[in-house]
C-alpha positions in Angstrom: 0.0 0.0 0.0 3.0 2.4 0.9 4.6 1.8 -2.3 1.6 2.3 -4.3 0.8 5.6 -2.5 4.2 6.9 -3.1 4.3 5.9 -6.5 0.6 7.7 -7.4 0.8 10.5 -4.9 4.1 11.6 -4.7 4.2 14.5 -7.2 1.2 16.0 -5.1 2.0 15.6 -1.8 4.6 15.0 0.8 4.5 11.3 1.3 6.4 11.7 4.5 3.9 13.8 6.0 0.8 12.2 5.3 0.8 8.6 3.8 2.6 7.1 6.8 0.1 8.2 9.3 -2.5 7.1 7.6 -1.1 3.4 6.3 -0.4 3.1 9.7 -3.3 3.8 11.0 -5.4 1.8 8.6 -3.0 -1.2 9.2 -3.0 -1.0 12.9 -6.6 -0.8 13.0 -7.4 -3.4 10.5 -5.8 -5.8 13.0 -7.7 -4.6 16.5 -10.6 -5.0 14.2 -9.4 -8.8 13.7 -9.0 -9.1 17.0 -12.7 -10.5 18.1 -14.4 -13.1 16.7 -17.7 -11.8 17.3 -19.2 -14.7 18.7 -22.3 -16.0 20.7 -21.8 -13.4 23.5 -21.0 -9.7 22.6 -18.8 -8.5 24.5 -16.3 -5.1 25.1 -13.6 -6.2 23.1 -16.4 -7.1 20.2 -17.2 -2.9 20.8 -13.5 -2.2 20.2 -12.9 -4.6 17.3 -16.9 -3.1 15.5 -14.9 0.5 16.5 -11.3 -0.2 15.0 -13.1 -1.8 11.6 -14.7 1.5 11.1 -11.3 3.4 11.9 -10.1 0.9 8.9 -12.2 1.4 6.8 -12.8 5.3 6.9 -8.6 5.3 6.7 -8.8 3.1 3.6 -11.3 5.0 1.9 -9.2 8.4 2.0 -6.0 6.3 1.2 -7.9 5.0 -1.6 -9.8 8.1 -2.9 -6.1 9.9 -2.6 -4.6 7.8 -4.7 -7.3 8.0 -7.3 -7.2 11.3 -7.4 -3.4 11.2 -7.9 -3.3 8.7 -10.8 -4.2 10.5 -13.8 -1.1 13.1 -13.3 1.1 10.1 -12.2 5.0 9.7 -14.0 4.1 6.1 -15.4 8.0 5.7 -16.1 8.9 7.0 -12.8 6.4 4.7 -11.3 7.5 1.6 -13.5 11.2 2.0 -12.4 
């Protein structure tokens, strides 16, 4: 995902700044979200896991629309090194 980002987005914006924080946090919350198995009994960690999964998600969706935006300027020769 990092490489991808820097690859689309890097003529825009300063992937040191931004695209870290982000990845991170979508990664890192991706995996509290895996965390629970949501079983018979809900439970607090179940609340934490539902919590972190929407963290995820609304992290991947601005990764995601970032880099779309980003594309159509894109170097395709830098990208393809």
């Amino acid at each position: 995902m990092k490489e991808l980002w820097q690859g689309s987005v890097e003529q825009q914006i300063d992937t040191n700044e931004t695209a870290p924080g982000l990845i991170w946090l979508w990664w890192i919350s991706w995996i509290v979200s895996s965390a629970s198995g949501f079983g018979e009994e809900f439970t607090s960690l179940d609340v934490i896991a539902f919590a972190a999964a929407a963290v995820s998600a609304g992290a991947l969706y601005v990764i995601v629309e970032r880099i779309t935006a980003a594309q159509p300027t894109m170097s395709v020769t830098k990208t393809f090194k």
